[in-house]
Residue, then its C-alpha position, 0 to 999 in steps of 0.5 A: x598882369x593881374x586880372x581883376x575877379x568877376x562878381x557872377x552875383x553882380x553881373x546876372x543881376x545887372x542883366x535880369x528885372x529888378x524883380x527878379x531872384x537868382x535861383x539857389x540850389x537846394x543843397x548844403x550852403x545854397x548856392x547860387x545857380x551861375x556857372x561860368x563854363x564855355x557853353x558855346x564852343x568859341x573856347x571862352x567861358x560865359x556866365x550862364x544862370x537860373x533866375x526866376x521871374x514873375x511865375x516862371x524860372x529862366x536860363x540865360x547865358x552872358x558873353x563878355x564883349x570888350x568887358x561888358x557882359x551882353x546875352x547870347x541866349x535866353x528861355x523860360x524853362x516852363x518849370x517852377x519846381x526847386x532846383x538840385x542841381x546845375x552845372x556844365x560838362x561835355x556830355x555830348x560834344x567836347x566843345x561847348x559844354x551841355x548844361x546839367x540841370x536837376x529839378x525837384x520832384x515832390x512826388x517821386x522824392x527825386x529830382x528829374x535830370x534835364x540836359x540842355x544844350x546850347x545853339x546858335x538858335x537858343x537852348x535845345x533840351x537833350x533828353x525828353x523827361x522822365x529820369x529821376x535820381x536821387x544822387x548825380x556825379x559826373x565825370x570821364x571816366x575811363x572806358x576800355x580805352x581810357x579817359x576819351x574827353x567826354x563825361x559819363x554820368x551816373x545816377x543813384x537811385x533810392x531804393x531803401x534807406x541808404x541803399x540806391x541802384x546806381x547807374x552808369x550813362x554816356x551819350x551816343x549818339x542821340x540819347x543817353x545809354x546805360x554803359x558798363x564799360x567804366x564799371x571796373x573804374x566807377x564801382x571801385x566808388x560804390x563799393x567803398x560808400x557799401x564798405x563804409x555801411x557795412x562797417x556802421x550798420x553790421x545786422x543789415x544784411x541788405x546793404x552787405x548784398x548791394x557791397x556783394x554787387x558793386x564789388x562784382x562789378x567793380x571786379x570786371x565780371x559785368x558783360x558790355 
């Protein structure tokens, strides 16, 4: 049985104002800003999506009801700033998957990291604002007991040139904390991008200081 591939572009414009844009991710090949991921839990992905209308840029997210598509949530974000980042994960619960959300931020050369929920009641922001990054990659990463099915995010945040503060959170219960159970795992990462800029830059002695921090990290000698 063959299923027939879904045309996202199509169907959110079917569902927004004619005068409507999709909103692009500032980011290598402007992505549109669609996700399909199981936002509500039922185990089914659903279309969710910025548009931007008017002087405001809206989230939204589409359930498929016997093959059309109808909203089952849908707000204004009260921002108009670019777009850095968009994407689902289960940061907070394993099902129903939060919504990560990068906003540009002119005036600290950052985006701001919003993680938004989605209820039966409408779209319920996580954490209040206020955490800038200039890099975000999340992931389950492996604890002390291993991979447990919810992500981990780490934030690198610029501090000179290509040398950033990199950071590991998980969510518990209400908020996001710093963590330092996944360094062992997650430094290995840092250590290679500090390997490579040693090799390309051999007089800067800072970077060889952050290459010096993420292998004690990664080599476990952090406290919890």
């Amino acid at each position: 049985m063959s299923v027939t591939p879904i045309d996202f572009q199509s169907v959110v414009r079917s569902c927004i104002p004619q005068e409507a844009e999709v909103v692009v991710l500032q980011r290598d090949g402007s992505p549109a800003a669609i996700i399909y991921a199981d936002v509500d839990g039922d185990g089914h992905p659903e279309i969710t999506a910025l548009y931007r209308y008017l002087d405001n840029q809206y989230l939204f997210s589409l359930k498929n009801y016997s093959g059309n598509w109808f909203p089952i949530a849908s707000a204004p974000t009260g921002r108009t700033q670019t777009v850095t980042d968009f994407a689902a994960a289960p940061v907070s619960r394993r099902e129903g998957w939060d919504l990560v959300i990068g906003w540009q931020n002119e005036r600290e050369s950052a985006s701001e990291l919003d993680i938004v929920q989605w209820t039966p009641t409408g779209f319920q922001r996580l954490i209040p604002p206020g955490t800038f990054y200039n890099h975000l990659e999340i992931e389950d990463m492996p604890g002390r007991a291993g991979r447990d099915g919810l992500c981990e995010i780490a934030l690198w945040v610029r501090e000179q040139d290509q040398a950033f503060n990199v950071e590991t959170y998980r969510w518990d219960p209400y908020r996001l904390i710093p963590i330092q159970d996944v360094y062992s795992y997650y430094f290995q990462k840092v250590t290679r991008y500090y390997e490579d800029l040693t090799r390309d830059h051999p007089d800067e002695q800072v970077y060889r200081s952050y290459l010096e921090d993420a292998q004690r990290k990664a080599g476990g000698s952090e406290s919890s």
